[in-house]
C-alpha positions in Angstrom: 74.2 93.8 148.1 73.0 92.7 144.8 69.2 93.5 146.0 70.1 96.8 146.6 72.0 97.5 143.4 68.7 96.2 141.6 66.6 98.6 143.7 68.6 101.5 143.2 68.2 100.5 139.6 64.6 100.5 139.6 64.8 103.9 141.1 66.7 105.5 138.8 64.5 104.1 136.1 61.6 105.0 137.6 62.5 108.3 138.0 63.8 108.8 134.4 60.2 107.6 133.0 58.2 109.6 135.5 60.5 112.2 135.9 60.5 113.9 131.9 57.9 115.9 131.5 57.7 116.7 127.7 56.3 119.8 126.7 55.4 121.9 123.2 57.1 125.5 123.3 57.2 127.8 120.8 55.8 131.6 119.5 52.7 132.6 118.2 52.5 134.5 115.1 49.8 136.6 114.5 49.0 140.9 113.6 48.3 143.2 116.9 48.9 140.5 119.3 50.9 142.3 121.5 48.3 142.7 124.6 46.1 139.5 123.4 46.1 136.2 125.5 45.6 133.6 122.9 43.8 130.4 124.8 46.0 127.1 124.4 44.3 123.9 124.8 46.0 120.4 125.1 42.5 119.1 124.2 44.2 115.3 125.1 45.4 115.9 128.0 42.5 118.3 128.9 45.6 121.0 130.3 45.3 125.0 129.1 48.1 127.6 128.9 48.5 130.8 127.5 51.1 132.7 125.9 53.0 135.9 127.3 53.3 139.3 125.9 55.6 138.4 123.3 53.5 135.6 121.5 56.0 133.0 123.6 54.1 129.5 125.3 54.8 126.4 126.6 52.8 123.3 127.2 52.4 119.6 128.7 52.3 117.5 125.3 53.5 114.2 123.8 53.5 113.2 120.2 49.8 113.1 118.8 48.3 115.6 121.1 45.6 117.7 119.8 46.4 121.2 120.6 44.0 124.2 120.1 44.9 127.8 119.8 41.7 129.8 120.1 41.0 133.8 120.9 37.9 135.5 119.8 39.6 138.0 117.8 41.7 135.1 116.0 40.1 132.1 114.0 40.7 128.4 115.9 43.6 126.4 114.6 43.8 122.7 115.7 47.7 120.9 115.4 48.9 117.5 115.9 51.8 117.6 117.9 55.2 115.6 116.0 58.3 114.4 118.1 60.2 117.0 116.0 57.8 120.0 118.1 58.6 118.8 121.7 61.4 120.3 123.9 63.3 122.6 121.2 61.6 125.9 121.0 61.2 126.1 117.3 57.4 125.4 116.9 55.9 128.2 115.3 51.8 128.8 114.8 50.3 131.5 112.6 47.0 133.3 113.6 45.0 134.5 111.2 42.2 137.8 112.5 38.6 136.5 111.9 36.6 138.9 109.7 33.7 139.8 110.3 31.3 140.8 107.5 28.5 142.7 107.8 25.6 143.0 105.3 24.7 145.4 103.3 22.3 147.8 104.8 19.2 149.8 103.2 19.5 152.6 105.5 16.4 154.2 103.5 14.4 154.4 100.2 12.4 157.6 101.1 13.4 160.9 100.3 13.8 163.6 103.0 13.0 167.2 101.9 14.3 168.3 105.7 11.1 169.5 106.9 10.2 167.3 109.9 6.4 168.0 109.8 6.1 166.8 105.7 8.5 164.3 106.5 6.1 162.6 108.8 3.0 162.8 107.3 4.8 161.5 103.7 6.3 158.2 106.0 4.3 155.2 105.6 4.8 153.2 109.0 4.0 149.9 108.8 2.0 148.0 111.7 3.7 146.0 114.2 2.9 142.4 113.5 3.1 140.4 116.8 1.5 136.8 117.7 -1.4 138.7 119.2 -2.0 140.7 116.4 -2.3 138.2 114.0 -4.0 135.7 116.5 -1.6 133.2 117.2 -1.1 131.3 120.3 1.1 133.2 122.8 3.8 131.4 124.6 4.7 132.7 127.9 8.4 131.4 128.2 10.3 133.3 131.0 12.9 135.5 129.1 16.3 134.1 130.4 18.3 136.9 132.4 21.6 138.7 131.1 23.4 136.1 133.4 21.9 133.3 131.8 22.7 134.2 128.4 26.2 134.5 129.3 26.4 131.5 131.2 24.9 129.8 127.7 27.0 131.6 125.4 30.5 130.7 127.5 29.0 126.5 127.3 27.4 126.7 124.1 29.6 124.5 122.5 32.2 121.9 123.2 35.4 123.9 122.4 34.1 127.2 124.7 32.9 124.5 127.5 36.5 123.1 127.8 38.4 126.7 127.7 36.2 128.6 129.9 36.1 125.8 132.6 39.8 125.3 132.3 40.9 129.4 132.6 37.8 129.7 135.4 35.9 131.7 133.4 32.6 129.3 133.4 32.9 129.5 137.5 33.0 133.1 137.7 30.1 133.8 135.6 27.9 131.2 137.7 29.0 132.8 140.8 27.4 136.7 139.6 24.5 134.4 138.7 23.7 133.7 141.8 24.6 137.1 143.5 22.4 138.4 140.5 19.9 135.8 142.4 20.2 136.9 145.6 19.8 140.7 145.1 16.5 139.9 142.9 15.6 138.0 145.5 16.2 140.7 148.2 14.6 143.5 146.1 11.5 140.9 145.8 11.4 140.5 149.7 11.5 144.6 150.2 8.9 145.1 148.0 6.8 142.5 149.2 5.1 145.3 151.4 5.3 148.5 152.5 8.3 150.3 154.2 6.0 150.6 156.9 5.5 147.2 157.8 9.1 146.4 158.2 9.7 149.8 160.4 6.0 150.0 162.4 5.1 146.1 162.6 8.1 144.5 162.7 9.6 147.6 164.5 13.0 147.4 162.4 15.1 150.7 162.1 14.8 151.5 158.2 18.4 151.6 157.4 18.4 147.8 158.4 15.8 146.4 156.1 17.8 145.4 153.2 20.1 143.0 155.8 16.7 141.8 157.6 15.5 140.4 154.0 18.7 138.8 153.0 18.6 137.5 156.9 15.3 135.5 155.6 16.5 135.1 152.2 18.9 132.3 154.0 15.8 130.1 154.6 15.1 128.4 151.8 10.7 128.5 152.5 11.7 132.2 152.1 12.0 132.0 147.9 9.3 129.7 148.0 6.7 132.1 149.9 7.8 134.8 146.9 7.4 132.7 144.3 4.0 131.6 145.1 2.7 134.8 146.8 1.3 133.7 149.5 1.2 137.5 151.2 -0.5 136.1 154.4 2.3 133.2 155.2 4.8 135.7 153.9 3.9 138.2 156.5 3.6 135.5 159.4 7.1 134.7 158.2 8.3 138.0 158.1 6.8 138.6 161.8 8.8 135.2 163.1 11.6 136.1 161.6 12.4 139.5 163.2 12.1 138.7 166.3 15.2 136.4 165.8 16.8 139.0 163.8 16.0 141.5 166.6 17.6 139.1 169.5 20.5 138.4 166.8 20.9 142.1 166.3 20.1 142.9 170.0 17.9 145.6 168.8 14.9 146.0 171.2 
């Protein structure tokens, strides 16, 4: 009986320490915020949160969690989290808009008598000064793509990293990347040749091209054969691969 008693006991104790779950709740202060989710970080514990319409949150913390409030129309604010914050609802933050200050801009120092054709001639334009023009070596780094540049700007820095992988945000944008992929690649493969080819030589009804080039764009040679241009082994490819599309789409 006394075994039992002590196991019960262990339970119970077990199940008050594991059990509690402290968290940080409180409101958010800040102008216009009404329609703004703020992003809430437990940067400790690596666990994100939001609030709701009314500025109200609540998160997983302990004392001495780091906890960052960030928004992009808000500056970041960092807080240790005390024993007095946890569990009573009265922990208030203040947001503070981030200003954005633009320099001053010389919109023009010449003086316009409104006749276009005067105008013109009395405009001095000055030449376009490139790396070519002035003879420098020319660097021919691929331009990154729009989905690139987002992909960079949402992981540029540790703070971003962290809140766009927590709220899914990173995920997403690699996802259009490589739809943005495939439909270049697609567009590449139509292009390749003529609209005749694909409807007299590979005798494919027009309206199914598009889905008989991302048919070979599932083979990974396929990108390869683009990429290089190698128009001969493209086309043997092409011609191998539609007669398993044409079996797959029963066309005759």
């Amino acid at each position: 009986m006394a075994k039992i008693l002590s196991f019960l006991f262990i339970l119970f104790t077990l199940n008050n320490v594991f059990g509690q779950s402290q968290r940080l709740k409180g409101k958010i202060i800040a102008d216009s915020l009404e329609g703004f989710a703020i992003n809430i970080v437990n940067y400790t514990k690596k666990i994100g949160a939001t609030n709701d319409q009314n500025g109200y949150f609540e998160i997983p913390s302990e004392a001495n969690d780091s906890i960052i409030f960030s928004s992009v129309q808000y500056k970041v604010v960092s807080v240790i989290v005390s024993e007095n914050d946890l569990d009573n609802g009265n922990f208030r933050i203040q947001l503070y808009p981030v200003i954005q200050k633009l320099d001053q801009v010389n919109i023009s120092t010449i003086n316009l008598s409104g006749n276009i054709d005067k105008d013109t001639r009395d405009i001095k334009v000055q030449p376009h000064l490139d790396t070519r023009v002035l003879g420098l070596p020319v660097r021919n780094i691929k331009q990154p793509t729009i989905e690139e540049r987002r992909i960079y700007t949402a992981s540029s820095g540790p703070i971003d990293l962290l809140l766009n992988s927590l709220n899914g945000k990173l995920k997403k944008l690699k996802k259009l990347k490589e739809l943005a992929d495939l439909e270049s690649l697609i567009e590449k493969g139509e292009t390749a040749f003529n609209q005749t080819f694909f409807t007299d030589d590979l005798g494919l009804p027009e309206n199914l091209i598009s889905d008989f080039v991302n048919y070979c764009s599932e083979d990974q040679y396929f990108e390869n054969l683009l990429k290089n241009t190698k128009r001969l082994s493209l086309l043997e490819f092409f011609q191998e691969k539609a007669k398993l599309y044409k079996d797959y789409k029963e066309i005759d």
